[in-house]
PAFI-488138 format. One line per 5 residues: their letters; for each residue x, y negated, z negated of C-alpha. Coordinates in steps of 0.5 Angstrom, whole numbers, always signed. Each point is the difference from the previous one (the first is absolute). Last residue first. Example, Ala and Ser with C-alpha at 12.3 -4.5 7.8 and 13.67 -1.06 7.14 Angstrom:
SA	+27,+2,-14  -2,+7,-2
END
This chain:
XXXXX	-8,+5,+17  -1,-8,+0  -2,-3,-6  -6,-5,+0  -1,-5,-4
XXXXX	-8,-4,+1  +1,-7,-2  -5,-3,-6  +5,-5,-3  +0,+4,-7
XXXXX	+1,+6,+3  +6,-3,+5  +3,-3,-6  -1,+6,-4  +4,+4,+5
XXXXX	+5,-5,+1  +2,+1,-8  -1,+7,+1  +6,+3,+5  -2,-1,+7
XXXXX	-1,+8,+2  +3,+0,+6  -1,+1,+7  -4,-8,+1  -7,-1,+2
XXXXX	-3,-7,-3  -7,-1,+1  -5,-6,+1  +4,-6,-1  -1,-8,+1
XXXXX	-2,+0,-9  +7,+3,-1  +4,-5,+4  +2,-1,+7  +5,-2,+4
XXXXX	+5,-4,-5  +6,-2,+1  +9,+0,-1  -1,+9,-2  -2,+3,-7
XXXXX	+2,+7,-1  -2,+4,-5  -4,+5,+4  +2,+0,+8  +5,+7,-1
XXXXX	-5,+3,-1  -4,-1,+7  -4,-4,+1  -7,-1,+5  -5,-5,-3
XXXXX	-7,+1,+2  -4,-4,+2  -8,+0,+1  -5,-6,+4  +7,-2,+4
XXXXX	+1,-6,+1  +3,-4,-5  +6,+6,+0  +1,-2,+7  +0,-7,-2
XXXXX	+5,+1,-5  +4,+5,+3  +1,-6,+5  +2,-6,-4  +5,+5,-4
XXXXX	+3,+2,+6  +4,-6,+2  +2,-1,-7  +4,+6,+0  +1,+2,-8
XXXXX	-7,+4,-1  -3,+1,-5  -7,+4,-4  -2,-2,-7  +5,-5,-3
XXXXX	-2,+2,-7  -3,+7,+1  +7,+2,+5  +1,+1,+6  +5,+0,+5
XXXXX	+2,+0,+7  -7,+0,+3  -5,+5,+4  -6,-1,+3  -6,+4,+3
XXXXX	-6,-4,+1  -7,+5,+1  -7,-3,+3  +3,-5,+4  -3,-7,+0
XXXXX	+3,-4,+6  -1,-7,+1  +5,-3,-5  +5,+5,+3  +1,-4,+6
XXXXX	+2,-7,-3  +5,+3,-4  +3,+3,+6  -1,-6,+4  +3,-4,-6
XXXXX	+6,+4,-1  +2,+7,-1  +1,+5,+4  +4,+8,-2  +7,+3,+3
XXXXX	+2,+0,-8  +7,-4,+1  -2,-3,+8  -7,-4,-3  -4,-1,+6
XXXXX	-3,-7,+1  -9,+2,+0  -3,+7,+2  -5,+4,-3  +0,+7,+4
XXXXX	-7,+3,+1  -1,+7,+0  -3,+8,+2  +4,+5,-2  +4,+4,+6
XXXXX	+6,+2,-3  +5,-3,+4  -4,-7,-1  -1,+1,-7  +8,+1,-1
XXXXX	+2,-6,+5  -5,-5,-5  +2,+2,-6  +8,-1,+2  -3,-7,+3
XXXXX	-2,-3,-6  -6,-2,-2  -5,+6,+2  -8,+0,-1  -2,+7,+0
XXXXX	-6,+3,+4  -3,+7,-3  -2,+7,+2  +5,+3,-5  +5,+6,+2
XXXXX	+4,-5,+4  +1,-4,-5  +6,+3,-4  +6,-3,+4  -3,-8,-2
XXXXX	+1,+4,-7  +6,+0,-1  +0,-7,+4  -3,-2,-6  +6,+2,-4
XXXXX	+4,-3,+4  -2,-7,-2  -3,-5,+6  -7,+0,-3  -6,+5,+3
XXXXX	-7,-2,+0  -5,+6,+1  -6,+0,+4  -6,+5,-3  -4,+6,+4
XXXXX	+3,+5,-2  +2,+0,-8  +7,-1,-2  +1,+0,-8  +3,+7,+1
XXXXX	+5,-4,+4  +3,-4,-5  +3,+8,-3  +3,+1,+7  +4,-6,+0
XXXXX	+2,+0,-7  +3,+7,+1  +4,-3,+7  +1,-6,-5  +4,+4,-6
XXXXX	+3,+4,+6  +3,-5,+3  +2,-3,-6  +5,-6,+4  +2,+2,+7
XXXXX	-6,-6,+3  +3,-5,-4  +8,+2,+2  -2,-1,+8  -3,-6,-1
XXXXX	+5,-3,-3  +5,+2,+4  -4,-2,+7  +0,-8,-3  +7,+0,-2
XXXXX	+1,+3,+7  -3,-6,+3  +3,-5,-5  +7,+3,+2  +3,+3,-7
XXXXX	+6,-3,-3  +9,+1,+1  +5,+0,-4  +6,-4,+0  -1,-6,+3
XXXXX	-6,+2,+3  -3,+5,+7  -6,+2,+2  -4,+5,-2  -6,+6,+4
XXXXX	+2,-3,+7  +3,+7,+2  +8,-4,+0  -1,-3,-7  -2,+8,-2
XXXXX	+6,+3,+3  +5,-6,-2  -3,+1,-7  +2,+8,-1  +6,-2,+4
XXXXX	+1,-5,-6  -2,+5,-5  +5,+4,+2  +6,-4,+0  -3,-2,-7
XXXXX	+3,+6,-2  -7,+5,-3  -4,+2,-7  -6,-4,+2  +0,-5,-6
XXXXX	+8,-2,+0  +0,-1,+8  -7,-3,+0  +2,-5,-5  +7,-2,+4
XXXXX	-4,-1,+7  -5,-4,-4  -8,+1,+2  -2,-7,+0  -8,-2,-1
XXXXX	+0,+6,-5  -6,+5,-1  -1,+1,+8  +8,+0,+1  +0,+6,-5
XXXXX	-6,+4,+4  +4,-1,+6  +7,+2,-3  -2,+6,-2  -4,+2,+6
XXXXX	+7,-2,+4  +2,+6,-5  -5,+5,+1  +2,+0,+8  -5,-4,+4
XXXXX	-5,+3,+4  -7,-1,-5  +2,-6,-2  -2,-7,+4  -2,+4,+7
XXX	-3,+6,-4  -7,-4,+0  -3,-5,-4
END
């Protein structure tokens, strides 16, 4: 999402936005205490954001729009461990050759690589429009698997998504999900994306599981792909051993990204 929703607000509306994103009610008298401020200037602060359609009003407080909700959480996922996915990115391009079609999941991850692909003589799957719009700016060839849109992560899902991609087989999948741990394997808590990682991953004749450090030792609501769907993991950090092993023992290349 663009600067619409956060990058021209004062740090304090920011505040109040983030909030609104975790609570479903962000109280007047809470935000006074938490930002430091009277409540006179948190309910200015509000007035000013309910004016520009970011919250509407609430007895007392006041909540995100669905829309804005949908924007900020996008926004918050793409800021997180950018270093480590840009560093993630570069090493998952090593394993690209010329020549091969490369599927990419919705995650920001992928779309840190989806910037890497013009140096690569490649055509690329896209599941999400982010994806698509950079592959398009940077002049790599693609096919755009479409379906019903799903606003939070600006990827498709559904049965035409799912239809679709059960006819194609690209030579690399590139993924991320919320959390991994050798129990559960890899997990996501957004049941309309777990349907379509699954497929995707099914696809692809090699996949590689993109995860930052901060993805190990966290299990989300469902699982998208166990050990034995899992070809390489790349991650920023040494994993620690217990997941090391687990890793060896399922056969699943680590790769640690310099």
């Amino acid at each position: 999402m663009s600067n619409e929703v956060t990058g021209l607000l004062p740090g304090r509306q920011q505040d109040i936005l983030r909030r609104a994103l975790t609570s479903k009610v962000v109280r007047i008298k809470d935000l006074s205490a938490e930002l430091g401020v009277h409540e006179m200037t948190v309910r200015r602060d509000i007035d000013a954001l309910c004016e520009q359609g970011k919250l509407q009003r609430v007895h007392g407080g006041a909540q995100l729009l669905e829309r804005t909700a949908e924007e900020l959480s996008q926004t918050l996922r793409a800021g997180q461990n950018v270093e480590a996915k840009e560093r993630i990115a570069r090493a998952a391009l090593n394993l690209i050759q010329d020549g091969d079609t490369v599927a990419l999941d919705a995650s920001t991850t992928s779309l840190a690589l989806a910037r890497l692909l013009p140096t690569r003589k490649v055509q690329a799957i896209a599941c999400s429009l982010d994806a698509a719009n950079v592959l398009a700016a940077g002049g790599v060839p693609f096919l755009m698997v479409g379906g019903n849109f799903h606003a939070p992560a600006r990827s498709f899902v559904g049965a035409f998504f799912l239809d679709t991609l059960s006819r194609l087989h690209p030579d690399l999948v590139f993924f991320s999900a919320k959390g991994y741990s050798p129990g559960a394997g890899f997990t996501d808590p957004h049941l309309p994306e777990v349907g379509s990682k699954q497929a995707l991953i099914r696809s692809g004749s090699s996949v590689v599981a993109l995860l930052d450090h901060s993805k190990f030792g966290r299990r989300a609501l469902a699982t998208i792909a166990t050990h034995a769907d899992v070809n390489t993991v790349i991650t920023d950090r040494e994993p620690g051993d217990e997941y090391r092993a687990q890793l060896d023992t399922d056969d699943i290349q680590l790769i640690l990204a310099p």
